[in-house]
C-alpha positions as CSV (number, residue, x, y, z in Angstrom):
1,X,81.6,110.0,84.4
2,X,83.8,106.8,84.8
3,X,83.5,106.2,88.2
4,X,79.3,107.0,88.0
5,X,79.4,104.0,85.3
6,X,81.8,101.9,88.0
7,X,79.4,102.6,91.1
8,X,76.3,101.7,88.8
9,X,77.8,98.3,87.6
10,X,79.0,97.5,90.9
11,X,75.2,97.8,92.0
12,X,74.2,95.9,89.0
13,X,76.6,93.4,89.6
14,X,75.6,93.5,93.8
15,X,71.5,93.3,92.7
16,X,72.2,90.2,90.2
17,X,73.8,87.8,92.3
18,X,71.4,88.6,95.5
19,X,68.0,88.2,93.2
20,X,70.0,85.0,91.5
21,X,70.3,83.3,94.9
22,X,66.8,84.9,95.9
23,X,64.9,83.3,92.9
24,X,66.9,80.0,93.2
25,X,65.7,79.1,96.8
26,X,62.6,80.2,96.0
27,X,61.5,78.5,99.4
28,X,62.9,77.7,102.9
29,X,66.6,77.0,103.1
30,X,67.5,73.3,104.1
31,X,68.1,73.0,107.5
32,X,72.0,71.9,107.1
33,X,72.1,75.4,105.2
34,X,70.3,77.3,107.7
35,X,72.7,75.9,110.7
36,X,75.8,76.8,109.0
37,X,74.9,80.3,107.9
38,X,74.1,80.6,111.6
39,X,77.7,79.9,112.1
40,X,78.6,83.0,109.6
41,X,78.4,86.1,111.9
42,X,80.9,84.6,114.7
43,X,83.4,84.0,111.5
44,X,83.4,86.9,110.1
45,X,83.8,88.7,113.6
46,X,86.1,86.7,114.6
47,X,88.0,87.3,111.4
48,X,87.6,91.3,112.1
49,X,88.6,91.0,115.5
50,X,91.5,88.6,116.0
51,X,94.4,90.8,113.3
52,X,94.1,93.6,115.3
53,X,95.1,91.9,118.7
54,X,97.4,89.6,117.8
55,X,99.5,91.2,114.8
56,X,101.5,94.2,114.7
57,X,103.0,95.8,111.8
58,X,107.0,96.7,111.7
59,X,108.9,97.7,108.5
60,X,106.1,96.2,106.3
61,X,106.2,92.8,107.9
62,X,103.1,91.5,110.3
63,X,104.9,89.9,113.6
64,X,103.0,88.3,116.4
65,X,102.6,91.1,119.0
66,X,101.2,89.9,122.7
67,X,100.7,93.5,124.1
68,X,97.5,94.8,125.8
69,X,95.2,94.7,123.2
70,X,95.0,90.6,123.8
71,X,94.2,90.5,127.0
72,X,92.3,93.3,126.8
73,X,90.5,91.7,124.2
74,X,89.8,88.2,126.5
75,X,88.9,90.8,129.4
76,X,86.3,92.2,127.1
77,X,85.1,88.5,125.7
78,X,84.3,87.5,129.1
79,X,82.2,90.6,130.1
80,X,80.3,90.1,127.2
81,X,79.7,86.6,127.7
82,X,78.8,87.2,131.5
83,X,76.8,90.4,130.9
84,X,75.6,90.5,127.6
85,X,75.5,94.0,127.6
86,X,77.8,95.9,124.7
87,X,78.2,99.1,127.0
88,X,80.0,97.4,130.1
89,X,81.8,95.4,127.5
90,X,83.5,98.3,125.8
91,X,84.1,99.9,129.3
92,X,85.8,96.5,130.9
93,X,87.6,96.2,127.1
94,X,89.0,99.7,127.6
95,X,89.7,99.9,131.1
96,X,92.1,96.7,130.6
97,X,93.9,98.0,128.2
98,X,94.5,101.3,129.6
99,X,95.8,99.6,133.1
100,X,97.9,97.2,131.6
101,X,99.3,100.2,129.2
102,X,99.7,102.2,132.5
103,X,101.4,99.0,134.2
104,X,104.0,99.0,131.0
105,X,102.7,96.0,129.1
């Protein structure tokens, strides 16, 4: 029963803030607003992508780890930013990392 209450005030609490901001820019957002929220989703992937690529984890501690998954990782930036196109960009992604794993890196 405890963790139906938890799930319904954790909607409650999700529903409030969203119709708070909702009914307090009632109209269009300022354009200084609008231009930095544009700047949000490259953040927050950035911020999902970068741990995994650069840190490793050893005896509980997070060390700087330059293994395949970086340069796999720029590999796969630059075919997206040449393509566009997610498919070839997982593809390039993977096939650098399993060549430079296959070449020992």
């Amino acid at each position: 029963m405890t963790i139906w209450l938890t799930i319904l005030g954790m909607a409650l609490a999700t529903y409030a803030t969203r119709v708070t901001a909702m009914l307090a820019l009632r109209g269009e957002l300022a354009p200084w607003l609008q231009r930095w929220l544009g700047y949000v989703p490259a953040a927050v992937f950035v911020a999902l992508i970068l741990p995994p690529l650069l840190l490793r984890e050893q005896n509980g501690a997070r060390l700087l780890a330059l293994g395949p998954a970086l340069p796999a990782g720029i590999v796969g930036a630059l075919v997206a930013w040449r393509t566009g196109n997610v498919l070839l960009t997982i593809i390039g992604g993977l096939l650098a990392f399993w060549a430079l794993r296959w070449l020992g890196m």
